[in-house]
Each structure stands twice: as structure tokens, then as C-alpha cells.
mmCIF file of the N, C-alpha and C atoms, coordinates in Angstrom:
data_MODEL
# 
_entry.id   MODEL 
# 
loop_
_atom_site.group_PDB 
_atom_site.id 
_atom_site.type_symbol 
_atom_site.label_atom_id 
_atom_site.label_alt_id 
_atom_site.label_comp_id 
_atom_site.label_asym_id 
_atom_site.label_entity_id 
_atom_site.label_seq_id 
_atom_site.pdbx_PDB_ins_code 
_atom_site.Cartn_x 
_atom_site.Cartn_y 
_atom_site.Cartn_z 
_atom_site.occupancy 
_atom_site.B_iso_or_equiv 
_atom_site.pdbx_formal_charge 
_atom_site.auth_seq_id 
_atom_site.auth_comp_id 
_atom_site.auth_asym_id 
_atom_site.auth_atom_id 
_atom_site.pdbx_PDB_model_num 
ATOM 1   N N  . UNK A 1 1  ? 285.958 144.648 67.030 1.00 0.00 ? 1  UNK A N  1 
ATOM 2   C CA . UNK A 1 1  ? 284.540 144.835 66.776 1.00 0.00 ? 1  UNK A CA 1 
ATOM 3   C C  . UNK A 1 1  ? 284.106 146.189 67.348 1.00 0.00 ? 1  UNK A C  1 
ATOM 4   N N  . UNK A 1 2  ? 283.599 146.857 66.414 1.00 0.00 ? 2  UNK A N  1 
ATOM 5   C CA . UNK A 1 2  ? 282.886 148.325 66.946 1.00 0.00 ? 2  UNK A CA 1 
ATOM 6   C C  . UNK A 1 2  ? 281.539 148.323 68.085 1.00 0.00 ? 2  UNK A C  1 
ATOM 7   N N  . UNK A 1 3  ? 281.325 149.590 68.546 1.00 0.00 ? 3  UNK A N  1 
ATOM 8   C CA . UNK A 1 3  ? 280.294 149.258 69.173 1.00 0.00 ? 3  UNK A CA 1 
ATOM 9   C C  . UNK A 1 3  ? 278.426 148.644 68.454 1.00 0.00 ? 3  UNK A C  1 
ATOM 10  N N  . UNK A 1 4  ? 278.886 149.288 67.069 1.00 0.00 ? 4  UNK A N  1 
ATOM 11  C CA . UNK A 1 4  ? 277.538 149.265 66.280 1.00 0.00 ? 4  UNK A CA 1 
ATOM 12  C C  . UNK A 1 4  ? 277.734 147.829 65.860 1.00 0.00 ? 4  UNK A C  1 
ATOM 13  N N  . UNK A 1 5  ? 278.578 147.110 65.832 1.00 0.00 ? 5  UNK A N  1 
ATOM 14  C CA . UNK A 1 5  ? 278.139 145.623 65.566 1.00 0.00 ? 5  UNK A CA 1 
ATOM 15  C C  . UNK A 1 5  ? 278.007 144.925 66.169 1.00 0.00 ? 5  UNK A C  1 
ATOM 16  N N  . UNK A 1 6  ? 278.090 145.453 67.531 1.00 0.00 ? 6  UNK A N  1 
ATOM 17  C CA . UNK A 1 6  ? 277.936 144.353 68.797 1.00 0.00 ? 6  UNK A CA 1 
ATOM 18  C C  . UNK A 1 6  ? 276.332 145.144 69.290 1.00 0.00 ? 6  UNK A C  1 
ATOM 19  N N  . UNK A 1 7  ? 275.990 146.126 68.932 1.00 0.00 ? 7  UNK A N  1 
ATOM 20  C CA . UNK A 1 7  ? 274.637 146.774 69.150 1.00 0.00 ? 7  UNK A CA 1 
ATOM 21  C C  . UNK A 1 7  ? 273.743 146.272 68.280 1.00 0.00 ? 7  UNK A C  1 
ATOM 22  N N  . UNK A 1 8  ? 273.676 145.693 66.835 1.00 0.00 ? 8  UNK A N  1 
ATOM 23  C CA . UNK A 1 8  ? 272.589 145.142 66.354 1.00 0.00 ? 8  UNK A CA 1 
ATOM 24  C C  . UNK A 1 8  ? 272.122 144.091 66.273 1.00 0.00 ? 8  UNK A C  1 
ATOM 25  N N  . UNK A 1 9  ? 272.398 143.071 67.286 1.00 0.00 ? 9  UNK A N  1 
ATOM 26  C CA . UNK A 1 9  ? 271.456 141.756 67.794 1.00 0.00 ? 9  UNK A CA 1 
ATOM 27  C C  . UNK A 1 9  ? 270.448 142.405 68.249 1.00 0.00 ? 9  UNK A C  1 
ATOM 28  N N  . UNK A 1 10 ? 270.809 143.541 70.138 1.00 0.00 ? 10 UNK A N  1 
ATOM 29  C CA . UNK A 1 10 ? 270.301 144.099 70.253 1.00 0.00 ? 10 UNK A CA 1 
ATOM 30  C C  . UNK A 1 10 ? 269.231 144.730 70.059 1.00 0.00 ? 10 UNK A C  1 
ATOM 31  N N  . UNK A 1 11 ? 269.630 145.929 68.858 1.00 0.00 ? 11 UNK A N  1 
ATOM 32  C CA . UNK A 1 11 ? 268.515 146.654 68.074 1.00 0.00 ? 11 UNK A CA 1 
ATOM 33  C C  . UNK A 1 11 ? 267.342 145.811 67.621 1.00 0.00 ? 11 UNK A C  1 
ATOM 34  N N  . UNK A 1 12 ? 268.180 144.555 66.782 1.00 0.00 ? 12 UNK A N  1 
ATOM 35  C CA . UNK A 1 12 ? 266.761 143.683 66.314 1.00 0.00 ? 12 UNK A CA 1 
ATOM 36  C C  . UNK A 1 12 ? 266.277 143.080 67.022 1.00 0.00 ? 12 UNK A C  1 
ATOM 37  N N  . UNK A 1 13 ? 266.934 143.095 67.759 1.00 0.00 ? 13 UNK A N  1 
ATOM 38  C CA . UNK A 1 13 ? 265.854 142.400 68.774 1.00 0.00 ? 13 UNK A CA 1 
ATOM 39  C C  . UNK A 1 13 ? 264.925 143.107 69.307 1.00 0.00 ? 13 UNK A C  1 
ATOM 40  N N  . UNK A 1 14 ? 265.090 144.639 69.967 1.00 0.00 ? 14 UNK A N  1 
ATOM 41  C CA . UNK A 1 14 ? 263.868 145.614 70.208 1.00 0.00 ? 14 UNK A CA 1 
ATOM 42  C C  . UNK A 1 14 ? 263.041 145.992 68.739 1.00 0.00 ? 14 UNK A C  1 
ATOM 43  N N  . UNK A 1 15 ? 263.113 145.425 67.417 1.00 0.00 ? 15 UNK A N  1 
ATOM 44  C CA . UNK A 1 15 ? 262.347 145.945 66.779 1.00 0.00 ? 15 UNK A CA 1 
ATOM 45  C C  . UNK A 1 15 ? 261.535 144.638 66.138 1.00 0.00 ? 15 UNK A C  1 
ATOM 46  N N  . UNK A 1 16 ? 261.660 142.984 66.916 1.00 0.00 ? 16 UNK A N  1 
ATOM 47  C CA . UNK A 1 16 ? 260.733 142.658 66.921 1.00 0.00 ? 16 UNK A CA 1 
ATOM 48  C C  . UNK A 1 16 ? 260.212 142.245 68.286 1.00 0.00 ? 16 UNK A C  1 
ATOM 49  N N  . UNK A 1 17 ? 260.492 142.485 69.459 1.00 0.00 ? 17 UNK A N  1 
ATOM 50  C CA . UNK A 1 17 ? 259.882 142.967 69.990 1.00 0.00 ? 17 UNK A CA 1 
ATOM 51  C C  . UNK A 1 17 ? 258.463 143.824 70.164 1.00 0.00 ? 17 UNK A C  1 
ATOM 52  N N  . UNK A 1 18 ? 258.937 144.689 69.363 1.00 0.00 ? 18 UNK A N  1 
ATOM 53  C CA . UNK A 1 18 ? 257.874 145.960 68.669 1.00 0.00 ? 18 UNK A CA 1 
ATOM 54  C C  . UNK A 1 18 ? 256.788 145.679 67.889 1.00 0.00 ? 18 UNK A C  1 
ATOM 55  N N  . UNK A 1 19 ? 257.314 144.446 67.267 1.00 0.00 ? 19 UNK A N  1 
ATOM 56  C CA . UNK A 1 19 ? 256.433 143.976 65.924 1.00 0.00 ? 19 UNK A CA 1 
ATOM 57  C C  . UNK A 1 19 ? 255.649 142.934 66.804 1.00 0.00 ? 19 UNK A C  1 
ATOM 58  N N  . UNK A 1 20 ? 255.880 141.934 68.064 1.00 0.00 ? 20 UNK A N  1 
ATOM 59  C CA . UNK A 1 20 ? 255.167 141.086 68.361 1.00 0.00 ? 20 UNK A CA 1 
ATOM 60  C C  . UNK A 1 20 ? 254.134 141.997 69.543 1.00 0.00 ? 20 UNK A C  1 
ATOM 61  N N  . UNK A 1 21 ? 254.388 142.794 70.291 1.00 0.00 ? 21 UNK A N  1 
ATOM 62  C CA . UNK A 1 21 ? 253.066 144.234 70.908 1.00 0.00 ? 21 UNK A CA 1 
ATOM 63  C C  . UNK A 1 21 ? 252.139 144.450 69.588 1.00 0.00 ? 21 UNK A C  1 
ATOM 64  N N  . UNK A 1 22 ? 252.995 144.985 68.185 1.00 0.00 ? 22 UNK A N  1 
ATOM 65  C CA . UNK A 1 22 ? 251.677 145.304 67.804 1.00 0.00 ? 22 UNK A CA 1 
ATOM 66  C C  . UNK A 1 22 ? 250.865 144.626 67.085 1.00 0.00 ? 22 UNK A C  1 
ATOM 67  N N  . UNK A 1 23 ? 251.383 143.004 66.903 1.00 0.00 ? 23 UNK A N  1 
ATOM 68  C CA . UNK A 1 23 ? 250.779 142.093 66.377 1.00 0.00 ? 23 UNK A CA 1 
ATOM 69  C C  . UNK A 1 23 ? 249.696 141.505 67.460 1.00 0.00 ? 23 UNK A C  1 
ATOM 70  N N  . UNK A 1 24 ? 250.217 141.774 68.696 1.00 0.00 ? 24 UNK A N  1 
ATOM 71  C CA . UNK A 1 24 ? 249.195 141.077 70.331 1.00 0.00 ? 24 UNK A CA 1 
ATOM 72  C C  . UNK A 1 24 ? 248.276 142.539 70.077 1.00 0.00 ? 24 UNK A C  1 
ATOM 73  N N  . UNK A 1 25 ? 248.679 143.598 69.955 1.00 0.00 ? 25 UNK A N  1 
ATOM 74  C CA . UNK A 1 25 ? 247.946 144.633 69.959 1.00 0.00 ? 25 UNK A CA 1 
ATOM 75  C C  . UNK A 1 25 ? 246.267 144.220 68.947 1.00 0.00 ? 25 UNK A C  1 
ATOM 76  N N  . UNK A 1 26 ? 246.745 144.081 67.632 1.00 0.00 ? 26 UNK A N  1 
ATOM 77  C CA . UNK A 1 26 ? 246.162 143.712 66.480 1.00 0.00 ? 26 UNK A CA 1 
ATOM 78  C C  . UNK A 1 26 ? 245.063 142.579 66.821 1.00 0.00 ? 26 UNK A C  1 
ATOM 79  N N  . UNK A 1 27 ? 245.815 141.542 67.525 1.00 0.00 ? 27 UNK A N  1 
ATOM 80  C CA . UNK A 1 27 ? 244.974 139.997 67.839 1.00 0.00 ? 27 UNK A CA 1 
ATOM 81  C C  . UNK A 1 27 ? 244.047 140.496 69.238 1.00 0.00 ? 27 UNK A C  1 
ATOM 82  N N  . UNK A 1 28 ? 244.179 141.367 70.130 1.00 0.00 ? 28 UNK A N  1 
ATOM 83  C CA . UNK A 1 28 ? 243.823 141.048 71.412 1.00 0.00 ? 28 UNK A CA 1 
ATOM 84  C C  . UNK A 1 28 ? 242.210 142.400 70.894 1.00 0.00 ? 28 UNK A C  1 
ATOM 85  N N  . UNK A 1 29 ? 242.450 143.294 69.826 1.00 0.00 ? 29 UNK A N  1 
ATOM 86  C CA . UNK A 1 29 ? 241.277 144.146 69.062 1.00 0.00 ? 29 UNK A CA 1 
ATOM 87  C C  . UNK A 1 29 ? 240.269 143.055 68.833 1.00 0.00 ? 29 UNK A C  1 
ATOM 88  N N  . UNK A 1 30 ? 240.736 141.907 68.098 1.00 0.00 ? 30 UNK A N  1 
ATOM 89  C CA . UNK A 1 30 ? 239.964 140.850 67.126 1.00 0.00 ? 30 UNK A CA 1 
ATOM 90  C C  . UNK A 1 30 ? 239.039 140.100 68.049 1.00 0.00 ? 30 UNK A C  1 
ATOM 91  N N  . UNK A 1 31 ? 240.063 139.661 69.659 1.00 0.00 ? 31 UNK A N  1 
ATOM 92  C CA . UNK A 1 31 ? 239.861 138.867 70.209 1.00 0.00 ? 31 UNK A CA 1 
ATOM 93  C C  . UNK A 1 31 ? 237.635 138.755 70.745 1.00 0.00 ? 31 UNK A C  1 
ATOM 94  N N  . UNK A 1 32 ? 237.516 140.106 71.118 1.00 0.00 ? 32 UNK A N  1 
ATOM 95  C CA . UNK A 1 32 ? 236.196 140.020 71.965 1.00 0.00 ? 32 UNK A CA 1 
ATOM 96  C C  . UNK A 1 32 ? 234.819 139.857 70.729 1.00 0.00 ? 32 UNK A C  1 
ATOM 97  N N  . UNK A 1 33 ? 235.305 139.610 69.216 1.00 0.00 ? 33 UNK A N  1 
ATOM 98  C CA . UNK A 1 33 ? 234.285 139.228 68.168 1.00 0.00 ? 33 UNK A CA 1 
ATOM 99  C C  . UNK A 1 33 ? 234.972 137.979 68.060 1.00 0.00 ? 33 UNK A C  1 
ATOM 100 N N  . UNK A 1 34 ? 235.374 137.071 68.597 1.00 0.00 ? 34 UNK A N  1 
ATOM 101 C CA . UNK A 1 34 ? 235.955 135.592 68.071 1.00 0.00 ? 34 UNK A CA 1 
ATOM 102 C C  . UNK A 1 34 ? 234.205 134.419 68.055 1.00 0.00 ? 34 UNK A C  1 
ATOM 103 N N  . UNK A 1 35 ? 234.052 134.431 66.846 1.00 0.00 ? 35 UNK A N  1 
ATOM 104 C CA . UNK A 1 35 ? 233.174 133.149 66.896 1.00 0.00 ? 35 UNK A CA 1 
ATOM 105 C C  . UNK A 1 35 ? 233.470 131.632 66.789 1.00 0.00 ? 35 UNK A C  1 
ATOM 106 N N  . UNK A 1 36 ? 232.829 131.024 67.499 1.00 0.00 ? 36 UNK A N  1 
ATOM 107 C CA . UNK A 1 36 ? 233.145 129.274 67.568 1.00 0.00 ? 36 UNK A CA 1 
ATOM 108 C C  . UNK A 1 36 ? 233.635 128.788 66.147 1.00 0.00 ? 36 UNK A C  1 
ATOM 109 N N  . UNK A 1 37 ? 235.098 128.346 66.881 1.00 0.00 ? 37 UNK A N  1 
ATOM 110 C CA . UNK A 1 37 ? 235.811 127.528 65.603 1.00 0.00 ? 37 UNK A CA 1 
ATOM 111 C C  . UNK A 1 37 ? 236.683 128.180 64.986 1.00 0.00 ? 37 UNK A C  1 
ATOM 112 N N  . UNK A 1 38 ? 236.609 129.841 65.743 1.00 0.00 ? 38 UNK A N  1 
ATOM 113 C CA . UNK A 1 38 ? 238.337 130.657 65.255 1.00 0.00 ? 38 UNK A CA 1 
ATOM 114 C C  . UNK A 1 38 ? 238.527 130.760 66.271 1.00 0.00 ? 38 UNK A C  1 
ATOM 115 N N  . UNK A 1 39 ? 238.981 130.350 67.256 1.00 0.00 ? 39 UNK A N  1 
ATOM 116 C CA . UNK A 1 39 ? 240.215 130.257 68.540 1.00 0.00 ? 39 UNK A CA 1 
ATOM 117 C C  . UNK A 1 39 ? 241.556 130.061 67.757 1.00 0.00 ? 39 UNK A C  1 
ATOM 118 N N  . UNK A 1 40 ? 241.105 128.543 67.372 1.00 0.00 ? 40 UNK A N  1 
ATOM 119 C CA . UNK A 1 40 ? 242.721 127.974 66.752 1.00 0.00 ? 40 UNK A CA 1 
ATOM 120 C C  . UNK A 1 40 ? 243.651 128.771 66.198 1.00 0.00 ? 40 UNK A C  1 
ATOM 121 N N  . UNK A 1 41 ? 243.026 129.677 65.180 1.00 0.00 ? 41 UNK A N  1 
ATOM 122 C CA . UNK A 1 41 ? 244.010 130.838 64.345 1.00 0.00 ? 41 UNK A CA 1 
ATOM 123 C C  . UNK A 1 41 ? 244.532 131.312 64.982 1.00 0.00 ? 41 UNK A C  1 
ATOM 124 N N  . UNK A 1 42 ? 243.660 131.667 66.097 1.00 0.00 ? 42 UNK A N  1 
ATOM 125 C CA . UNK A 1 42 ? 244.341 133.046 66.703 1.00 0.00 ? 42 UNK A CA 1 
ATOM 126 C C  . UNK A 1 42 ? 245.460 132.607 67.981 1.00 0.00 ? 42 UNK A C  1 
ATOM 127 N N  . UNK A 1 43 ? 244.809 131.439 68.604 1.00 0.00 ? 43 UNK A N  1 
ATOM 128 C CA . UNK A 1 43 ? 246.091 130.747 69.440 1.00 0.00 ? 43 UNK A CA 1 
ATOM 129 C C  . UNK A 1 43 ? 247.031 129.883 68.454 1.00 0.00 ? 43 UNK A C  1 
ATOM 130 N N  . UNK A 1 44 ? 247.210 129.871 67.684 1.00 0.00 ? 44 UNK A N  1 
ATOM 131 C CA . UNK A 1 44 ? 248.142 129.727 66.680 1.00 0.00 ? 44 UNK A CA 1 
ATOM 132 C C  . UNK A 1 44 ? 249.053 130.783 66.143 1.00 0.00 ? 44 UNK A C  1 
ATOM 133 N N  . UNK A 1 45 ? 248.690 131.783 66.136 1.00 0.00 ? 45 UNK A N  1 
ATOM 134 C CA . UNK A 1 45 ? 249.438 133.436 66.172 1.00 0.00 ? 45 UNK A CA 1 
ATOM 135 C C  . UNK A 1 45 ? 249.726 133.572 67.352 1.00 0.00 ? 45 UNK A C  1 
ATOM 136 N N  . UNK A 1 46 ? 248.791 133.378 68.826 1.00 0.00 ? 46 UNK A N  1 
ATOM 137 C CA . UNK A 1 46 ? 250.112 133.137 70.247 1.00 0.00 ? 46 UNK A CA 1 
ATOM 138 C C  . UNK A 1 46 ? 250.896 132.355 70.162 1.00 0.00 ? 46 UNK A C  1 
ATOM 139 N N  . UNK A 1 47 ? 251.182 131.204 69.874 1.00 0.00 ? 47 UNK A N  1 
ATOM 140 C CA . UNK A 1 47 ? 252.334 130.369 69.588 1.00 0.00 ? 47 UNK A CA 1 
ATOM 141 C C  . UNK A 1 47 ? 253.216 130.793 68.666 1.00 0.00 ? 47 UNK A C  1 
ATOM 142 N N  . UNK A 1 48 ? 252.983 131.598 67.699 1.00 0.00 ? 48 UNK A N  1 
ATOM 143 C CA . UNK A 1 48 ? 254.200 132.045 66.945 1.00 0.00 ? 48 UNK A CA 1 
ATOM 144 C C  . UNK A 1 48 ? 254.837 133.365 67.642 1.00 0.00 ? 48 UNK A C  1 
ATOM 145 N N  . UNK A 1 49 ? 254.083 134.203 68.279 1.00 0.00 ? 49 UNK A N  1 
ATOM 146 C CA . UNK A 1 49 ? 254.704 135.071 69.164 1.00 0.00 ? 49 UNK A CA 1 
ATOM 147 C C  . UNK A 1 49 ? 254.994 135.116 70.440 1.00 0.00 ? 49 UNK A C  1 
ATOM 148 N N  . UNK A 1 50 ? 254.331 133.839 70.835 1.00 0.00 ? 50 UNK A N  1 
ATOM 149 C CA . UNK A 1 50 ? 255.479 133.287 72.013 1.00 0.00 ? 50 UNK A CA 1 
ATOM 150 C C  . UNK A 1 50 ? 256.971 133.080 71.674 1.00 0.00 ? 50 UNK A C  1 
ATOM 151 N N  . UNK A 1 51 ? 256.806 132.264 70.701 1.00 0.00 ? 51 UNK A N  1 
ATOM 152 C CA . UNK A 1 51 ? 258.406 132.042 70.323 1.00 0.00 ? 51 UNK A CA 1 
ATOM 153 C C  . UNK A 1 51 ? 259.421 132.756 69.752 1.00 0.00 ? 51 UNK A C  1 
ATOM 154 N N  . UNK A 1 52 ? 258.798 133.759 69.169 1.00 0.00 ? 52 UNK A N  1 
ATOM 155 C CA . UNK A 1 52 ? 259.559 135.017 68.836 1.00 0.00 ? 52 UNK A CA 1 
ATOM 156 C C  . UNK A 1 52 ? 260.141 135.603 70.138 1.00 0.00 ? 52 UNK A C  1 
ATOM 157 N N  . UNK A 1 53 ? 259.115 135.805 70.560 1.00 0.00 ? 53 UNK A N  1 
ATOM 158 C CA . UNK A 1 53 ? 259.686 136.243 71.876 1.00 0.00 ? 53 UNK A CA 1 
ATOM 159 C C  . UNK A 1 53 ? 260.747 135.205 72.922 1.00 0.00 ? 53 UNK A C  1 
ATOM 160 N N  . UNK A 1 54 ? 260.227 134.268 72.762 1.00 0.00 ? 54 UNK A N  1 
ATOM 161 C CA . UNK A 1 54 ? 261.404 133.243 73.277 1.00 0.00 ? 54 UNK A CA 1 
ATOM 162 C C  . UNK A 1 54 ? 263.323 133.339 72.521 1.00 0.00 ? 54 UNK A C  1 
ATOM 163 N N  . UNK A 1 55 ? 262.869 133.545 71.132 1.00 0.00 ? 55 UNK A N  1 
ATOM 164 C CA . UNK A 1 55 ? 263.737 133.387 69.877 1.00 0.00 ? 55 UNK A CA 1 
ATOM 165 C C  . UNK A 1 55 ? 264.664 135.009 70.704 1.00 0.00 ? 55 UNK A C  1 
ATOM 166 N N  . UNK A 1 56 ? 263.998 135.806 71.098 1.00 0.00 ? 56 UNK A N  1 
ATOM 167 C CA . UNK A 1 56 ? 265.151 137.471 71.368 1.00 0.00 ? 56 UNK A CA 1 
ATOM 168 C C  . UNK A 1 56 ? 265.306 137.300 72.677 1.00 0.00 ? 56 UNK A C  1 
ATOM 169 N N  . UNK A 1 57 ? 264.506 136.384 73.593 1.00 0.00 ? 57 UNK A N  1 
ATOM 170 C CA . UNK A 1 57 ? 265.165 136.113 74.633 1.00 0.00 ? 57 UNK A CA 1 
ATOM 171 C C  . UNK A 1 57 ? 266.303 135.195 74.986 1.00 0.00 ? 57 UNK A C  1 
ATOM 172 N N  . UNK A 1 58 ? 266.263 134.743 74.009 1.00 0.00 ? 58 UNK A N  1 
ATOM 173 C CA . UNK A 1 58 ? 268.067 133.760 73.698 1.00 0.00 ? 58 UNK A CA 1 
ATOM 174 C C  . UNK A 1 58 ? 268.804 134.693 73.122 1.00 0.00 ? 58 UNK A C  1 
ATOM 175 N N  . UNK A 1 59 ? 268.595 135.891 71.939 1.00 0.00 ? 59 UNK A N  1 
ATOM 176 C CA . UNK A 1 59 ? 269.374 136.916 71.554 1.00 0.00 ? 59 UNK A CA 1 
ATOM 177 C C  . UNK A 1 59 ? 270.155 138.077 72.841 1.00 0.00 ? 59 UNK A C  1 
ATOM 178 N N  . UNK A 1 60 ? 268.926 138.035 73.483 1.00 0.00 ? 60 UNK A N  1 
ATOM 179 C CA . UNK A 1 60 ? 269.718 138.936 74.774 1.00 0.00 ? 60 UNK A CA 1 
ATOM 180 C C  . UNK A 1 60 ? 270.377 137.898 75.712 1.00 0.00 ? 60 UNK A C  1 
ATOM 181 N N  . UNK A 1 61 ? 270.446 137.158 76.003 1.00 0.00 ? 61 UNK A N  1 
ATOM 182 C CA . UNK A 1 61 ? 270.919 135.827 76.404 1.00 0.00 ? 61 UNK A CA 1 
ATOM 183 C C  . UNK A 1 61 ? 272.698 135.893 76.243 1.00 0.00 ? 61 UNK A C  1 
ATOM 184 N N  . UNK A 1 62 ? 272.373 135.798 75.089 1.00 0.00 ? 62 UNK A N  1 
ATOM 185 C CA . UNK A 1 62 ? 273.233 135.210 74.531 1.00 0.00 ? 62 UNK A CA 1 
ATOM 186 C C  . UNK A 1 62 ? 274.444 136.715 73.901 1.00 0.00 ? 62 UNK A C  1 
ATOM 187 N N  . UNK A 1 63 ? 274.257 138.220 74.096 1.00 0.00 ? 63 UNK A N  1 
ATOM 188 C CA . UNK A 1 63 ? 274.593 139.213 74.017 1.00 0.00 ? 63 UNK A CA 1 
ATOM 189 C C  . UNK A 1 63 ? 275.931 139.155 75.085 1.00 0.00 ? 63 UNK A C  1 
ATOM 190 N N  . UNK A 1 64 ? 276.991 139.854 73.996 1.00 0.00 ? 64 UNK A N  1 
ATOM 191 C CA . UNK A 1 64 ? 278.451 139.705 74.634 1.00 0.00 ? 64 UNK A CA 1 
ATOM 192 C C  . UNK A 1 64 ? 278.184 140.487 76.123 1.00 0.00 ? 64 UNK A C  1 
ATOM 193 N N  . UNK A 1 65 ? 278.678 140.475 77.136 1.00 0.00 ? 65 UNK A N  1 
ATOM 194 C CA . UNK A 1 65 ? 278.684 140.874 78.141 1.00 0.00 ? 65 UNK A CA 1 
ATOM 195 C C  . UNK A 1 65 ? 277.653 140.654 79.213 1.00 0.00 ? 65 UNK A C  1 
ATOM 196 N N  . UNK A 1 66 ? 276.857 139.879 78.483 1.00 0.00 ? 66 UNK A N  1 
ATOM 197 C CA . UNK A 1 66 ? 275.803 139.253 79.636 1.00 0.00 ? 66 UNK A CA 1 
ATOM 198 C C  . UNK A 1 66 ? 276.412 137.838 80.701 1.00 0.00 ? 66 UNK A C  1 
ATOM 199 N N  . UNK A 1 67 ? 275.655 137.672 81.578 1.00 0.00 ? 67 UNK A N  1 
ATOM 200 C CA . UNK A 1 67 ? 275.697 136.618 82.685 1.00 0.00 ? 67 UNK A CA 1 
ATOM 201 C C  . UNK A 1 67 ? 274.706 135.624 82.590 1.00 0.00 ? 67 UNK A C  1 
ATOM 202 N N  . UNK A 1 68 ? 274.924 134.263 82.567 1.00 0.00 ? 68 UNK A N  1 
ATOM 203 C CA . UNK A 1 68 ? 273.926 133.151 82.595 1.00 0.00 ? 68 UNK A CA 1 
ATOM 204 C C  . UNK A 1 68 ? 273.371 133.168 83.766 1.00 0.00 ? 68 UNK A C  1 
ATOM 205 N N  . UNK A 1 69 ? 272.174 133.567 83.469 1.00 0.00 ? 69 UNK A N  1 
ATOM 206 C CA . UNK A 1 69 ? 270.770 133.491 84.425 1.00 0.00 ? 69 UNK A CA 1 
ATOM 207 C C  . UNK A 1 69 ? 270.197 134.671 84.488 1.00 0.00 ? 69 UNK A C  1 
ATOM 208 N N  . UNK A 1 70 ? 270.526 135.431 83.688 1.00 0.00 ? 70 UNK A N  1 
ATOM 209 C CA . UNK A 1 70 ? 269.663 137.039 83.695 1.00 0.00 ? 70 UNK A CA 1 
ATOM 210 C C  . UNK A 1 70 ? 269.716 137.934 84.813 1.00 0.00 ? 70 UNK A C  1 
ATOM 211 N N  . UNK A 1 71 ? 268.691 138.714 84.978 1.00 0.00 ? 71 UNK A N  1 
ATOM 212 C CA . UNK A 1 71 ? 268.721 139.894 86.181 1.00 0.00 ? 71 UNK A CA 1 
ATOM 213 C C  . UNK A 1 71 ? 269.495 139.648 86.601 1.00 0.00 ? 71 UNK A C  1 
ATOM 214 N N  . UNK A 1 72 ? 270.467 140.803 86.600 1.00 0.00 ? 72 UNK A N  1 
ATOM 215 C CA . UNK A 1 72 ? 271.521 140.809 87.521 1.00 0.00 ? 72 UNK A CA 1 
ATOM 216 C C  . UNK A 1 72 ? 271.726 142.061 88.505 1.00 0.00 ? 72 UNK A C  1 
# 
């Protein structure tokens, strides 16, 4: 295995990363006009980018040369 195929879990993983900042970026603009009865949407879009983010934190996890339990 080359280095570039053991590098693109990785990569995708920093490029959604990228995509869930500028989606919090996007939601947290919206956030200070929220009127009664749109919370839900929008903590419904934190729950999907919580787990994204959960979803690349098992990708780096789980990246050849890592150690179970992180910081090392």
C-alpha cells in the first residue's frame, strides 16, 4: 500500500471536517434571528453534525498506525 492510499481516510476526513465548521459557521449566523418553533431544525442539523464529527472521529481512530485511546 502506497502512502496516498493510506492518506485518504485521512484527507476525507479533514474535508468534512471543513464542511461541518462551515455548516456550524452557516447555523450559528442564523442562530440570533431564531423564532419560537425553529429550534428543532436547527438542533436537528447539531445532531447531524455531531455525528459526522463522531463518524471521522472513528476514521482517525481507526487510521493504520494509531493507538487505542488517542493523544498520545
Amino acid at each position: 500500500m502506497d502512502d496516498h492510499s493510506s492518506a485518504s481516510p485521512i484527507v476525507a476526513t479533514g474535508e468534512t471536517v471543513g464542511g461541518v465548521l462551515s455548516d456550524l459557521a452557516a447555523l450559528a449566523g442564523r442562530l440570533p434571528g431564531l423564532r419560537e418553533g425553529e429550534a428543532g431544525r436547527e438542533a436537528s442539523i447539531l445532531d447531524r453534525l455531531a455525528e459526522e464529527l463522531a463518524e471521522a472521529a472513528a476514521v482517525l481512530r481507526a487510521a493504520p498506525g494509531e493507538h487505542p485511546g488517542g493523544m498520545s
